[in-house]
N, C-alpha and C positions, 0 to 999 in steps of 0.2 A: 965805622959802624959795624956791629957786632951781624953775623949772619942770622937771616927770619929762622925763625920757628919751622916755618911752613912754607915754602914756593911752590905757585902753581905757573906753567907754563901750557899754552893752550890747550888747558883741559878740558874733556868734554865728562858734563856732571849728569848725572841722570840714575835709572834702574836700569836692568838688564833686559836691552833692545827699546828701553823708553828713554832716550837721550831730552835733557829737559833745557842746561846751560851749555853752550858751548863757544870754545874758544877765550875759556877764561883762562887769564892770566893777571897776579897777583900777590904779594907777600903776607904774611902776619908775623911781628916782631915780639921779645918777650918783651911785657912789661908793659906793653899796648891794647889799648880798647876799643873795640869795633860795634858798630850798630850792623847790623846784614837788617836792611830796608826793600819792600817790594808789594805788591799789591798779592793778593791771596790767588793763589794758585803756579806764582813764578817763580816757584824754586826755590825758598828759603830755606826749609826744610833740609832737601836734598842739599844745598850748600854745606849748613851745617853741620849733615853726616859728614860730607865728604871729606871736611877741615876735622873732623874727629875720629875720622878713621872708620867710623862705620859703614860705611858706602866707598867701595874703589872706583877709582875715574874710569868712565867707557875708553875714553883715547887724551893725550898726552900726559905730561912730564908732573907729578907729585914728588917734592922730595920732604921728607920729615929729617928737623936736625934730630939727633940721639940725645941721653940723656947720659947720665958717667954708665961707664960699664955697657954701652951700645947697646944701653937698652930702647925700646921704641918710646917716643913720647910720650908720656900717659897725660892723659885729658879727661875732666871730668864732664861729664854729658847731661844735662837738666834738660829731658822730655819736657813735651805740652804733657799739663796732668791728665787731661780727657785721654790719653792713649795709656793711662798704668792703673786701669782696673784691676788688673793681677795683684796689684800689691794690699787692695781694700780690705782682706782678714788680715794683715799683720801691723804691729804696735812701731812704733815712730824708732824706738832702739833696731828692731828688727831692719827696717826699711834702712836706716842709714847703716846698720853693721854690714849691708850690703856693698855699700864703694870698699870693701877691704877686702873681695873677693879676688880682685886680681894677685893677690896676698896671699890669700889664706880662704882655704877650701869650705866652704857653708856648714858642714860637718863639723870643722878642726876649731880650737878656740881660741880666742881674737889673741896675737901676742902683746906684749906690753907698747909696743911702739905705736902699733894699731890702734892700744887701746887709750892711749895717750890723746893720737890723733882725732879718734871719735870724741872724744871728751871735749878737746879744741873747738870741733865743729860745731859740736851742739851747743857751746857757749858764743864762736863768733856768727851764728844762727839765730841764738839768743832763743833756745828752746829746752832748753836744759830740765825745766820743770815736765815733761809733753813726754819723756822717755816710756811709759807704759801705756799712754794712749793710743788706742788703735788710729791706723792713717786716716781710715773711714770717717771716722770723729771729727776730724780734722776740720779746722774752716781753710777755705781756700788759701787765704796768707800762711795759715799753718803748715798746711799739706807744702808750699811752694818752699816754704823754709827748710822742710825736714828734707826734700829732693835736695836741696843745696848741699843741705850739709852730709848729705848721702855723698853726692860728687866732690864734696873738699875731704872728708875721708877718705878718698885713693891717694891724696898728694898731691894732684893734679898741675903740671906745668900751664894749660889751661884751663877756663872754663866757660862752657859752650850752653848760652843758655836760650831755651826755642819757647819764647812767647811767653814769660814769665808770669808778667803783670795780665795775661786773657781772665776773663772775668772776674777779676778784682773789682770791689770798690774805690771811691777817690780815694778813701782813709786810708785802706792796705795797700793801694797804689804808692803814695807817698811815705808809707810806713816802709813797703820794698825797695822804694826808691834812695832811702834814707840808710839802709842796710849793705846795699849796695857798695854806695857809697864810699861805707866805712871799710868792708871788707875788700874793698880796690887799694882804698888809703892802708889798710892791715897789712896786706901781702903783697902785693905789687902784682897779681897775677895778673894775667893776661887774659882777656874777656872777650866774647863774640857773641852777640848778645842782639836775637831775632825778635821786631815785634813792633806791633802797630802806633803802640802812642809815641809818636814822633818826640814832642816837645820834650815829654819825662824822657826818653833814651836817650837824647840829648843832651842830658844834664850830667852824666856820666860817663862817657864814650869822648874818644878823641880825633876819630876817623869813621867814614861812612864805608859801607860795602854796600851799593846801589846797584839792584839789577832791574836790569832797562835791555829790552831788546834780544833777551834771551840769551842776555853775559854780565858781567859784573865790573861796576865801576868804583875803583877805589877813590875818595876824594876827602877835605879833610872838612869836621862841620862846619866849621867857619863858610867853606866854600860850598858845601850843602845849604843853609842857611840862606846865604845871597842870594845861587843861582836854582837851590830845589821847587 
């Protein structure tokens, strides 16, 4: 078996002096899909920085594998959209030429590889037509697509995604869920993926990350399923 992605050895997750999970320990493998499952207010969030690099662990052992050339994992990160008011003046190009930032400087202009890869995205997005729409315009399925494909414009070994389907209808529930899908079967990437409709996240995912207890249980759905 190839080494995770990701090992966590009793790590303690949280903000700075606000410890929230602790004593987790845990792997993430490529090519593998996780549900991070919890009731509201138990650390999902904070999980999924931490597995992305945005949040460092108060106390134990994180190790990230490299990618060629020792570079750091890169991950792509899909927020709840209720936290990217920031982005409401700019047009749906605008917002995804953003995942090329680690790249290529806001200023400087997209290179051809970049500009390749945003092209990829907004068509395994399936928004391709949306490119001069402001985000603000957006319907929610909309707005959730173009974040996507903002985060598979960096490249991303994974992708980290925080409550995707929150206020959707059933329609764009399973229109997202149908997208998903394909773009799992598309690339093989590796997914972590927070958020309350159990049954739909289930349909997609092949291992549970359950926190219970103010730690996290890795189990596989089947065994979710039986005994959640």
């Amino acid at each position: 078996m190839p080494p995770p992605l990701i090992s966590l050895n009793n790590v303690t997750i949280g903000y700075p002096g606000v410890p929230i999970l602790e004593k987790v320990s845990l792997e993430i493998f490529s090519g593998d899909s996780y549900a991070v499952l919890g009731p509201n207010g138990s650390g999902k969030t904070a999980l999924l920085k931490t597995l992305a690099g945005i949040l460092s662990p108060i106390d134990g052992r994180l190790h990230r594998q490299t990618s060629e050339g020792n570079h750091t994992l890169r991950v792509g990160y899909v927020p709840q959209r209720a936290s990217l008011n920031g982005l409401l003046p700019l047009t749906v190009g605008e917002v995804i030429r953003m995942g090329t930032y680690g790249n290529v400087k806001p200023w400087q202009r997209v290179g051809k590889e970049d500009q390749e890869r945003i092209e990829w995205a907004k068509q395994e997005v399936e928004i391709e037509d949306l490119e001069q729409n402001r985000f603000s315009e957006l319907s929610g399925g909309q707005q959730q697509r173009t974040l996507i494909a903002r985060a598979l414009a960096s490249a991303p070994a994974m992708l980290v995604l925080d409550e995707p389907l929150a206020s959707l209808d059933k329609k764009t529930v399973q229109t997202m869920l149908r997208l998903l899908i394909k773009l799992k079967s598309d690339t093989g990437i590796t997914l972590l993926w927070a958020d309350h409709l159990i049954p739909e996240i289930l349909q997609v995912v092949q291992d549970v990350l359950e926190i219970e207890d103010r730690t996290v249980l890795t189990q596989s759905v089947e065994h979710y399923v039986r005994h959640g």
